[in-house]
N, CA and C of each residue as an Amber inpcrd file, in Angstrom:
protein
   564
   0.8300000  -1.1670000   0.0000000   0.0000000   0.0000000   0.0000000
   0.8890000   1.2490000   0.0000000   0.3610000   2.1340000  -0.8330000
   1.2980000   3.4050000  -0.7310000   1.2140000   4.3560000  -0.1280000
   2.1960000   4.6990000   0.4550000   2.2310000   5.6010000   1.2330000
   1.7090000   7.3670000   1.4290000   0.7900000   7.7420000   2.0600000
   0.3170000   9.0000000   2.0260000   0.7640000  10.0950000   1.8720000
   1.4020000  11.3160000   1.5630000   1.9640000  12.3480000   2.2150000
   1.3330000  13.2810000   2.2090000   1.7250000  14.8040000   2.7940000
   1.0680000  15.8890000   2.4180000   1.5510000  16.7010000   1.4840000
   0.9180000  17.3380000   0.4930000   1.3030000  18.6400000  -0.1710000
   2.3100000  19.1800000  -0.0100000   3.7650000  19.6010000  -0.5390000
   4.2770000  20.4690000   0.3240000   4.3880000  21.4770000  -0.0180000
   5.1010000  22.5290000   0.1180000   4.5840000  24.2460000  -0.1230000
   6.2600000  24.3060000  -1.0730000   6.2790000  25.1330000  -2.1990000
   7.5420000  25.3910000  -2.2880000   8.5470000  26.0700000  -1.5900000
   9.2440000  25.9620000  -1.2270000  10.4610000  26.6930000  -0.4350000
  10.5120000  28.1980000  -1.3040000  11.3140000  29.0510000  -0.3440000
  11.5760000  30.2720000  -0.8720000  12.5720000  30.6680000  -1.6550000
  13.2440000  29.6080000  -2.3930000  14.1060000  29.9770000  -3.0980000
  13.5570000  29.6760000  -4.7880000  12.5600000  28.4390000  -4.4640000
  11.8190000  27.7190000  -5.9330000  11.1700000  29.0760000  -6.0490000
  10.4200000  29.8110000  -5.1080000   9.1810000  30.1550000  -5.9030000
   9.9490000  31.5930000  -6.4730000  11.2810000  32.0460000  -5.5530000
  11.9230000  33.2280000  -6.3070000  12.6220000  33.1720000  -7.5320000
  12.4880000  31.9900000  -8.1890000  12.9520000  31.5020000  -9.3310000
  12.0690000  31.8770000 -10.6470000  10.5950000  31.6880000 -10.2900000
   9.5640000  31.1060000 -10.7540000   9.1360000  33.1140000 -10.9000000
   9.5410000  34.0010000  -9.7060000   8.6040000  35.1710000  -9.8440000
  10.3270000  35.9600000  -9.7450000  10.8840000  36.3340000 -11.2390000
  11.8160000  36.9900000 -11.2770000  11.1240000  38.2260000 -11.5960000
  11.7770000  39.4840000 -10.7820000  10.9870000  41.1490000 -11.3990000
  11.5990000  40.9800000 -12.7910000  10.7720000  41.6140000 -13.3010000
  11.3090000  42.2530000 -15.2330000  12.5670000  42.5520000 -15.4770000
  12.8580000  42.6970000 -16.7790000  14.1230000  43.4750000 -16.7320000
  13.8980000  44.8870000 -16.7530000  15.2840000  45.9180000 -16.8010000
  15.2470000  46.8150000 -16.5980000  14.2640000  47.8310000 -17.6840000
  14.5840000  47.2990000 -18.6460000  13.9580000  47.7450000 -20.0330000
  12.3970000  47.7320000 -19.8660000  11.7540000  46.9180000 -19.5080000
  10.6200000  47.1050000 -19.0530000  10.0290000  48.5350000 -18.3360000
  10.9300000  48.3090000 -17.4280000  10.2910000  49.7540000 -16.5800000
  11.0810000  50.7250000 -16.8940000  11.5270000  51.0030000 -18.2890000
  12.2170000  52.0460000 -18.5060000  11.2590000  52.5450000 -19.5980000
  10.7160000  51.0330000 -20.7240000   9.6990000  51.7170000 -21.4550000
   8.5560000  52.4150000 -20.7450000   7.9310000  51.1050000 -19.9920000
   6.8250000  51.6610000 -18.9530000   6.6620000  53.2310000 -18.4130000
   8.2710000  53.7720000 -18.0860000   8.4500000  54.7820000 -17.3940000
   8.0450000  55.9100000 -18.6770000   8.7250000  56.0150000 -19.4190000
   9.1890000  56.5650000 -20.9250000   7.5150000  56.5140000 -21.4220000
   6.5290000  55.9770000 -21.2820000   4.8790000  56.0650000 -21.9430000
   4.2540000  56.3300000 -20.9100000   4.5110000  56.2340000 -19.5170000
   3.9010000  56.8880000 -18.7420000   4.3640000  58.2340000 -18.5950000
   5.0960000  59.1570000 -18.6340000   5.1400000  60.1430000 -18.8170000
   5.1300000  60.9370000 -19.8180000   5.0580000  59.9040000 -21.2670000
   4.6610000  60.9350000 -22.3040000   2.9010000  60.9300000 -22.0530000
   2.4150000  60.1830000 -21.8320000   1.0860000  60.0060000 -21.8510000
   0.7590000  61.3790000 -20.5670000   1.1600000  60.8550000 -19.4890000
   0.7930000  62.3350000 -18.4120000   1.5380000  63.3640000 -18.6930000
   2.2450000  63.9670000 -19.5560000   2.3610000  64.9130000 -19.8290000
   1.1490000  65.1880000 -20.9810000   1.2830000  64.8020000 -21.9100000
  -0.0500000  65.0690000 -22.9030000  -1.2810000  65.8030000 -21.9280000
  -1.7420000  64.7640000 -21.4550000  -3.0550000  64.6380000 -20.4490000
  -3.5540000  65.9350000 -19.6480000  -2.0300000  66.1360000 -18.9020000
  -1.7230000  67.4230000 -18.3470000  -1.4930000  68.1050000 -18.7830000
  -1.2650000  68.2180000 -19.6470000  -1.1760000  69.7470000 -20.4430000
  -2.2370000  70.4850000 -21.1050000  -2.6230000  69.1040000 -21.9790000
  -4.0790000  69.4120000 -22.6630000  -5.1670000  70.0380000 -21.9610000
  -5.0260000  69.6010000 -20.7050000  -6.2460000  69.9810000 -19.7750000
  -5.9350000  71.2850000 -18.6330000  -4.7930000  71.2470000 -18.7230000
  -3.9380000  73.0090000 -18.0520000  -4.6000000  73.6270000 -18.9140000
  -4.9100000  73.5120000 -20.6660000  -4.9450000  74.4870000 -21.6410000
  -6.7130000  74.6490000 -21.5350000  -7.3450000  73.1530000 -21.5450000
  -8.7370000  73.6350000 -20.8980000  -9.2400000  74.2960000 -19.9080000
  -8.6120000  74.1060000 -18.9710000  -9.0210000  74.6910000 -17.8470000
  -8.5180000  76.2860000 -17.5370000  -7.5780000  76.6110000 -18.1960000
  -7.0080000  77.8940000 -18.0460000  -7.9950000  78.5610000 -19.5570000
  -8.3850000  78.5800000 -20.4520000  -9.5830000  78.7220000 -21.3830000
 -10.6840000  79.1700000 -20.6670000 -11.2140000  78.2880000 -19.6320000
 -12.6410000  77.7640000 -19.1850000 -12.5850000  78.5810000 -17.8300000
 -11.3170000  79.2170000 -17.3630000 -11.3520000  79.7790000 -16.3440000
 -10.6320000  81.3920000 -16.4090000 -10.2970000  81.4630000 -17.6220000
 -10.2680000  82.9930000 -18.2320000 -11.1940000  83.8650000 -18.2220000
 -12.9110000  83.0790000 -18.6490000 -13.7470000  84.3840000 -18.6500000
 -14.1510000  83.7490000 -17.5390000 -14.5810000  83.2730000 -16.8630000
 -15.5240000  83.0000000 -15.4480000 -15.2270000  84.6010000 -14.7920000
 -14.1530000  85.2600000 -14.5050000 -14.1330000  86.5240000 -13.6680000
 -14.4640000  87.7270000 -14.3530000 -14.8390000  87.6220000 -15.7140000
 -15.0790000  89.0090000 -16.7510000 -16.2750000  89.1520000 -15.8700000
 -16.5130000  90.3880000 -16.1510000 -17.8970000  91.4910000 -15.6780000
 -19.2340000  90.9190000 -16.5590000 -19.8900000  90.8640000 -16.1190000
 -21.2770000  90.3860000 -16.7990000 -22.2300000  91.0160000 -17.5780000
 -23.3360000  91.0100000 -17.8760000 -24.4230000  92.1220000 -18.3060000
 -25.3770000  91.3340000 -19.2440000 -26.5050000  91.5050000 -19.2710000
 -27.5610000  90.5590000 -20.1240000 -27.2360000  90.7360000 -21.7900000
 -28.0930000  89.9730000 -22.5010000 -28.0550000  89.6370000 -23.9060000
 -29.0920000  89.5470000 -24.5220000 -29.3430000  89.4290000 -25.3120000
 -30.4360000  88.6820000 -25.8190000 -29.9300000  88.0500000 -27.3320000
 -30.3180000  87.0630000 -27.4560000 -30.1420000  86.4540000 -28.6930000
 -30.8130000  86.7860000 -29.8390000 -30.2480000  87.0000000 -30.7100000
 -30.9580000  87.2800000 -32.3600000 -30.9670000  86.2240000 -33.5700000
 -29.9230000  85.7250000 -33.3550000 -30.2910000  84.2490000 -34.4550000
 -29.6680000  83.5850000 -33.6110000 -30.3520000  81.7200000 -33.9570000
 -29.7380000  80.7410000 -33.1270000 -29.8200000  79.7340000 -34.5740000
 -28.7210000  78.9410000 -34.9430000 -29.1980000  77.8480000 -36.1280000
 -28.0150000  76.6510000 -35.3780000 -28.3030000  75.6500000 -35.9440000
 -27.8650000  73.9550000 -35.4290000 -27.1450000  74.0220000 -36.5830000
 -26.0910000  73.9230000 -37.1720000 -24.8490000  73.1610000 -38.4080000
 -24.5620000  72.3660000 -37.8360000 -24.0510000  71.1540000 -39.0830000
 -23.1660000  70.0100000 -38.9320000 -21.8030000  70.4370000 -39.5960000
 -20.7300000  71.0090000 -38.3220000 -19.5530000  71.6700000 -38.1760000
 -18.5370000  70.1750000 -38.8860000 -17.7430000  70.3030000 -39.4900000
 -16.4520000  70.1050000 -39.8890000 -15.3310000  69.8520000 -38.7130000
 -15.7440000  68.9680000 -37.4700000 -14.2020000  69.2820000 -36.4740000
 -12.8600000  68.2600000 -36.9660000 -12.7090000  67.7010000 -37.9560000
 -11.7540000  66.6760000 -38.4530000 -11.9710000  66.2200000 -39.5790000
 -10.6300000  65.3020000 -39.4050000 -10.5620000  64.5060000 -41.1220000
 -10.4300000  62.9010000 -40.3150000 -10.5420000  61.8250000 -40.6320000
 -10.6830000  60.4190000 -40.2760000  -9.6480000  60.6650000 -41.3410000
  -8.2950000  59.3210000 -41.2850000  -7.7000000  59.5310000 -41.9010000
  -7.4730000  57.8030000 -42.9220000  -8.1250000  57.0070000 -43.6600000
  -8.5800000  56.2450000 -43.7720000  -6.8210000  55.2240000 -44.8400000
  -6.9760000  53.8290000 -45.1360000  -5.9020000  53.6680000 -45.9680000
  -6.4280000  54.1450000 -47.3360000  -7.8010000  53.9870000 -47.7000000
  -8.5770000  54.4750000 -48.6610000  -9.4850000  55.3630000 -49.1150000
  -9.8630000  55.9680000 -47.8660000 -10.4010000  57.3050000 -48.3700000
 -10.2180000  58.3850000 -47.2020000 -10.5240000  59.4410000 -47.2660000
 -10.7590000  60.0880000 -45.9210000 -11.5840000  60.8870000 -45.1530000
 -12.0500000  60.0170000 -44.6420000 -13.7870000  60.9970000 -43.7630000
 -13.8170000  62.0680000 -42.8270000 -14.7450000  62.6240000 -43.3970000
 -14.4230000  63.9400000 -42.9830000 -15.5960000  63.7310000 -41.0430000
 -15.5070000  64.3710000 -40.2060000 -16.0190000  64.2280000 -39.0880000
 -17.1460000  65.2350000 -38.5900000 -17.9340000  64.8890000 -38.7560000
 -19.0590000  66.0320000 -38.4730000 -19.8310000  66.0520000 -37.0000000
 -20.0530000  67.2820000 -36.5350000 -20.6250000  67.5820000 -35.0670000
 -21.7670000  68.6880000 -35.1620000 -22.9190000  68.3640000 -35.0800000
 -24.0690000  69.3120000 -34.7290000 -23.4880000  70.5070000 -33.3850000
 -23.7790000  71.6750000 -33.9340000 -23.0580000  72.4420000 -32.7320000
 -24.1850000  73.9060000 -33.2270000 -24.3130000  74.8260000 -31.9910000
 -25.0690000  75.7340000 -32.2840000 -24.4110000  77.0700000 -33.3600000
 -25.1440000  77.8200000 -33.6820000 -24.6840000  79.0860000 -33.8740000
 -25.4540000  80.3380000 -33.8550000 -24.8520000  81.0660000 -32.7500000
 -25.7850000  82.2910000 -32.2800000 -25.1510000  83.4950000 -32.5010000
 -26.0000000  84.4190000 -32.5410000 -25.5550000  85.9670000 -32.4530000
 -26.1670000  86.5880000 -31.2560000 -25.8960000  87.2120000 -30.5410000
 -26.5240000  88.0960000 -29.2910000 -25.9850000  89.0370000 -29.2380000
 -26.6970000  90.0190000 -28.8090000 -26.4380000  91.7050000 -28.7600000
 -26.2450000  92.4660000 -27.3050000 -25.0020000  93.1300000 -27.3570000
 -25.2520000  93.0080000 -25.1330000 -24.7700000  94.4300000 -24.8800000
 -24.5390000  95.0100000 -24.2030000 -24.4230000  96.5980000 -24.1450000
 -23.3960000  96.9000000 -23.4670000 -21.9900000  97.4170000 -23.4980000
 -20.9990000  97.8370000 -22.5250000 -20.9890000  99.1210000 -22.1160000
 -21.2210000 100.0130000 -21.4490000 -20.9110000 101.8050000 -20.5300000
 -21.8180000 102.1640000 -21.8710000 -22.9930000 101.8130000 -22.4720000
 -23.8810000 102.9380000 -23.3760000 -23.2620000 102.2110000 -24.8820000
 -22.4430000 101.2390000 -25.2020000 -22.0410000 100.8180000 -26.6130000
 -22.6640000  99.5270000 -26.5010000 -22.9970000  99.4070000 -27.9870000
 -23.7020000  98.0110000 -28.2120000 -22.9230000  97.2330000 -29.1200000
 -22.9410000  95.6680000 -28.9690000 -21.7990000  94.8970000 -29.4140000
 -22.6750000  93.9190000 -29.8340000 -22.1620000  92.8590000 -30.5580000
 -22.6590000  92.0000000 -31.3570000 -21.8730000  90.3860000 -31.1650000
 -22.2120000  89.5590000 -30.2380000 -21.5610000  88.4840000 -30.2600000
 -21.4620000  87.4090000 -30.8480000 -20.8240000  86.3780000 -31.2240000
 -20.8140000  85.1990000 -31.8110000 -20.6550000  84.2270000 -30.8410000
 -19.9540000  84.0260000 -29.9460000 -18.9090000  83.0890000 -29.0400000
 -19.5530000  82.6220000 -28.2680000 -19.7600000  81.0890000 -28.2240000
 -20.5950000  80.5680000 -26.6640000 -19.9100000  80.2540000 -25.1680000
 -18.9320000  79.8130000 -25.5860000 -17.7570000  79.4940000 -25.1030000
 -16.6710000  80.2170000 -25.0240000 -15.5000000  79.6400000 -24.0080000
 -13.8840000  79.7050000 -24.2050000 -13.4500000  79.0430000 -25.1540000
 -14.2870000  77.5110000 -25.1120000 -13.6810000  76.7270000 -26.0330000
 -15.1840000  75.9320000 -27.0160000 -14.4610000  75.6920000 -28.3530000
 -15.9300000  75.4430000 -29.3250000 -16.8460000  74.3460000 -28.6250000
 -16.1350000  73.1310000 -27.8750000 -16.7760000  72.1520000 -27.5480000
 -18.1110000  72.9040000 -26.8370000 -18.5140000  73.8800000 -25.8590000
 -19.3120000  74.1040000 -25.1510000 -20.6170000  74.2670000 -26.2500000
 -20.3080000  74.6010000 -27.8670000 -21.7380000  74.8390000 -28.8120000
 -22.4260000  73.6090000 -29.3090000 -21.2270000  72.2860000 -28.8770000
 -22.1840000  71.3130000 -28.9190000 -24.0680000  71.3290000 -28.5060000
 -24.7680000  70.4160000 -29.5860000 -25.5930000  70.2360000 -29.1070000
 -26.2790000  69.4200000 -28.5390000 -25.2560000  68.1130000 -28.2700000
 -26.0020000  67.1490000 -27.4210000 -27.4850000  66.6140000 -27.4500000
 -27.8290000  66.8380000 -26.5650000 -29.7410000  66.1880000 -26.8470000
 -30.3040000  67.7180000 -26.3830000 -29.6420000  68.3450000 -26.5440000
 -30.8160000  69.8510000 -26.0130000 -30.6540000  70.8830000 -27.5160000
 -31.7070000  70.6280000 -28.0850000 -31.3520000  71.1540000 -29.6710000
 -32.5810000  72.2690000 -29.2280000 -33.2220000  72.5450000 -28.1100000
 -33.6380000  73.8430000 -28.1720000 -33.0990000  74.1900000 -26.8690000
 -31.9550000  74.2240000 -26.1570000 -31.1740000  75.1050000 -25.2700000
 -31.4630000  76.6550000 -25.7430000 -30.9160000  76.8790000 -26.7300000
 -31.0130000  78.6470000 -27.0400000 -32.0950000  78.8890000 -28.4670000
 -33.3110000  79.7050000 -27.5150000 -33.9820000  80.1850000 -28.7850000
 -33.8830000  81.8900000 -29.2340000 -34.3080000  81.8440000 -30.0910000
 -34.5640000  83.1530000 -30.5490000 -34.7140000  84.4310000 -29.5890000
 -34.4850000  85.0810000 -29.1830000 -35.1390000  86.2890000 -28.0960000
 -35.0890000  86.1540000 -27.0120000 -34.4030000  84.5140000 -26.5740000
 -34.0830000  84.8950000 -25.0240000 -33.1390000  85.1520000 -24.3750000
 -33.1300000  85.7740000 -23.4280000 -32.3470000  86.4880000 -22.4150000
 -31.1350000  86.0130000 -21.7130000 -30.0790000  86.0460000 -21.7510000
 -28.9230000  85.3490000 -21.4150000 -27.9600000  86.2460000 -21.1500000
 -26.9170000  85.6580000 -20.2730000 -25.8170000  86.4860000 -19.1940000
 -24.8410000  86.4980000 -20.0480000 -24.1690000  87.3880000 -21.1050000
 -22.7720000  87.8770000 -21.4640000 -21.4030000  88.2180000 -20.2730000
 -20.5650000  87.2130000 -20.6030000 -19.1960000  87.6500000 -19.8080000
 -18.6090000  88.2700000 -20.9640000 -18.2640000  89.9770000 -20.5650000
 -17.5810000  90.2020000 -21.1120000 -16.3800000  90.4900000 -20.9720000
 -15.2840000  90.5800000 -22.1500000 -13.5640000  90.8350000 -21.5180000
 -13.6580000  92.5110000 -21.4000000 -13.5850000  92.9740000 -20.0780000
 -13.2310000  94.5000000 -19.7800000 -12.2900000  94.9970000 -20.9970000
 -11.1110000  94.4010000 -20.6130000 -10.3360000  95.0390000 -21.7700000
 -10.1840000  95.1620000 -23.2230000 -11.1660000  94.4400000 -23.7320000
 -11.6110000  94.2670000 -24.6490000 -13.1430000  94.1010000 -24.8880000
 -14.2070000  95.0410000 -24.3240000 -16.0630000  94.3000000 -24.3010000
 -16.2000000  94.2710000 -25.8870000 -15.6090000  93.4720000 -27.2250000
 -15.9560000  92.7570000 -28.4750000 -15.6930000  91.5930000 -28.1060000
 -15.1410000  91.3150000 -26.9470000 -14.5040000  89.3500000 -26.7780000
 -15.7950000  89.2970000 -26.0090000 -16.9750000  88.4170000 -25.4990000
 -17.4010000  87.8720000 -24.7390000 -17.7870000  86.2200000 -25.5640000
 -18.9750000  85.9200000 -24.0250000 -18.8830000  84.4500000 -24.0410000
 -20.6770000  84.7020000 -23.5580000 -21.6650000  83.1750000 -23.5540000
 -22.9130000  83.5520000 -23.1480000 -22.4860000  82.0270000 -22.4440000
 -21.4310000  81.4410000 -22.3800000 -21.3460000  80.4360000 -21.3350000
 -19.9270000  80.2140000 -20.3080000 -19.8050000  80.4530000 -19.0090000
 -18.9770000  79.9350000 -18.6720000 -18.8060000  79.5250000 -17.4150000
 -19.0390000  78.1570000 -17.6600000 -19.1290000  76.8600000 -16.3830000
 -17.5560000  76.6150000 -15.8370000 -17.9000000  76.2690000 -14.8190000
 -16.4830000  75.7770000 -13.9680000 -16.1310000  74.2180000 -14.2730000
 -14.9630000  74.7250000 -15.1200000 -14.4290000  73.5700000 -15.8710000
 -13.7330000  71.9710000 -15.1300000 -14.9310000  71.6700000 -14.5900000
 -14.9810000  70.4230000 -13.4720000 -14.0770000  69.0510000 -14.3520000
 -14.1650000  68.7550000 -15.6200000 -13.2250000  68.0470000 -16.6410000
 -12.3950000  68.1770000 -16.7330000 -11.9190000  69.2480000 -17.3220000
 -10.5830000  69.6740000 -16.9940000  -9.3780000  69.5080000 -15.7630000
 -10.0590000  69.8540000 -14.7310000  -9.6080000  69.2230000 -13.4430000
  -9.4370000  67.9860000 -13.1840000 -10.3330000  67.2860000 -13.2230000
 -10.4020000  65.8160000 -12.9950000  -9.1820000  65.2750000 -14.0920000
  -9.1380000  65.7660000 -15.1960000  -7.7820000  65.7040000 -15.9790000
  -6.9820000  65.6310000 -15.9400000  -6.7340000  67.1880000 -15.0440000
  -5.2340000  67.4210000 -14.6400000  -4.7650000  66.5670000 -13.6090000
  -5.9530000  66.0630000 -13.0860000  -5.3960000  64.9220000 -11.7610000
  -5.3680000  63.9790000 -12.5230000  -5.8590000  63.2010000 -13.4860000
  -5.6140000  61.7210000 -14.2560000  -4.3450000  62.3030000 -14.5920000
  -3.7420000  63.5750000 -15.0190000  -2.6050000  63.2990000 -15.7830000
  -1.0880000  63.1710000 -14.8180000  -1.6600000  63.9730000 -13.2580000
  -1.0460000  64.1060000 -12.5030000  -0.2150000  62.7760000 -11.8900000
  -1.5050000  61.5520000 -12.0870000  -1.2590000  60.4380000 -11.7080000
  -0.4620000  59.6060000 -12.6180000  -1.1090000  59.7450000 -13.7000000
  -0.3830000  59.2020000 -14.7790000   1.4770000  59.6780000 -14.4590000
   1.9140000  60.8330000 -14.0810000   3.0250000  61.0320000 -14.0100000
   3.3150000  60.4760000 -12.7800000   2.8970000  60.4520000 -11.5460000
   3.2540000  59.8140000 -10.2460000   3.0470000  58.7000000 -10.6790000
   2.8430000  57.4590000 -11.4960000   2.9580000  55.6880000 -11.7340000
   4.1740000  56.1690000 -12.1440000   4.3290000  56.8600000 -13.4380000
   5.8710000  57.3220000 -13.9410000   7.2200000  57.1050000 -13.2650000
   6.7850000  57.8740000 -12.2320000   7.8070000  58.4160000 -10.9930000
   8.2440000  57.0470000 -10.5920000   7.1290000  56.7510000  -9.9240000
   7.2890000  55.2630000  -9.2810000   8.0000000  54.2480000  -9.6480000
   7.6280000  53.6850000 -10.9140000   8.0920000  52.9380000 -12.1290000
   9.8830000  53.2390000 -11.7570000   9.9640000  54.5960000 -12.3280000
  11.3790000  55.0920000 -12.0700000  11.7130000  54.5500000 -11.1780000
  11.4290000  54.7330000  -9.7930000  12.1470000  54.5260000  -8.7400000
  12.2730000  53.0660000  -8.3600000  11.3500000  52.3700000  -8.8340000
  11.7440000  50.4970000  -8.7460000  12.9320000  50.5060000  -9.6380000
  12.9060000  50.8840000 -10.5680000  13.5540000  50.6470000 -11.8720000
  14.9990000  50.7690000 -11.4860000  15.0950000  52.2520000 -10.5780000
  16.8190000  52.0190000  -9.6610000  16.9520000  51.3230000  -8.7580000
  15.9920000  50.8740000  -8.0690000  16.1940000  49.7830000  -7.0690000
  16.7530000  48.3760000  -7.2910000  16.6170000  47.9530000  -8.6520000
  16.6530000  46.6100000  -9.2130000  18.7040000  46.9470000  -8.9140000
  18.5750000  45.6390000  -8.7450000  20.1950000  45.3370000  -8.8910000
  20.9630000  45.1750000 -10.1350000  21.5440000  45.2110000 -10.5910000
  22.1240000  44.5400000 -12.1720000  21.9200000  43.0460000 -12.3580000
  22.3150000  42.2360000 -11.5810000  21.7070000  40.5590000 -11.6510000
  20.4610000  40.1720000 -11.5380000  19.7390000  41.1940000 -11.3110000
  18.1720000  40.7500000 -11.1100000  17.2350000  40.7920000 -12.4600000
  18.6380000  41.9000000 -13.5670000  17.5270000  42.2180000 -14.9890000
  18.8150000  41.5560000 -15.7330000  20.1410000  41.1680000 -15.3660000
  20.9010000  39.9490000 -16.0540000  21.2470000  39.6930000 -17.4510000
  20.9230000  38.4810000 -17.6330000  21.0790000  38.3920000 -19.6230000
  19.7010000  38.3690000 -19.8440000  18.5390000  38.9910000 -19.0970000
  17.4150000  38.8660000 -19.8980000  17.3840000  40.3960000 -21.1950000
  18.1240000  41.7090000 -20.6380000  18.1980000  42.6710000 -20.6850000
  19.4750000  42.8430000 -22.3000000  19.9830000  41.9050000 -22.3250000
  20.4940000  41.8660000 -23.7170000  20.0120000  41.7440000 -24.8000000
């Protein structure tokens, strides 16, 4: 009859065999796309948010709208092996009329940035004749805007990109920790 035994566990030298860290190259690419990526991220969204938080402090004053029409805007080209499509976005287009110290001005601009003329599912947001808050630029009252929200995306951005660079960091810092025999002849 044969004899029973139990299971046994591998020792700590089998299983450090079995779970070698990467080589160095690994976390050097790793490092090297994580910080091009959070830099992108972060930047892109420094540029939104500094946009989106330019007029929020302009001086205000009512509007009223005079034309409002829906186009299918042109924002790209698809870039195809065989043809190339062009990218279309329903987005508004308004004129409003708003008054600075006794001068009257004529606006176009909904936004800091075009994305805000999207029209999403609210294709009657702005009609004809109604009444709406102009930010205008003091130093300039021909620049205004009839929207400007606190650019809550943007933020949340700058922290994805923030992070994206702190894995970066990190990455880095294993990456000097490794010994030279630990990334070996895999690294050739």
């Amino acid at each position: 009859m044969p004899q029973l035994t139990a299971p046994t566990r591998p020792n700590r030298a089998s299983r450090s065999r079995k779970l070698q860290p990467p080589p160095r190259k690994f976390y050097a690419i790793m490092c090297g796309l994580g910080t091009a990526f959070g830099v992108v991220v972060l930047s892109a969204n420094l540029i939104r948010f500094w946009l989106d938080e330019r007029v929020r402090p302009w001086p205000t004053t009512s509007a009223r709208l005079l034309s409002v029409e829906i186009a299918r805007d042109e924002i790209g080209v698809l870039s195809g092996r065989y043809a190339n499509i062009p990218l279309r976005e329903r987005r508004f287009h308004v004129r409003y009329s708003y008054s600075v110290a006794g001068s009257s001005y004529v606006g176009t601009q909904i936004g800091a940035r075009g994305a805000i003329a999207r029209v999403g599912g609210g294709s009657n947001r702005y009609m004809v004749g109604q009444s709406v808050i102009a930010h205008y630029n003091p130093a300039d009252p021909t620049e205004a805007v009839i929207e400007a929200p606190f650019p809550a995306a943007a933020l949340l951005g700058m922290v994805a990109g923030a992070a994206l660079l702190g894995i970066a960091w990190h990455t880095y810092r294993i990456s000097t920790r490794l010994r030279p025999r630990d990334s070996g002849a895999r690294d050739a």
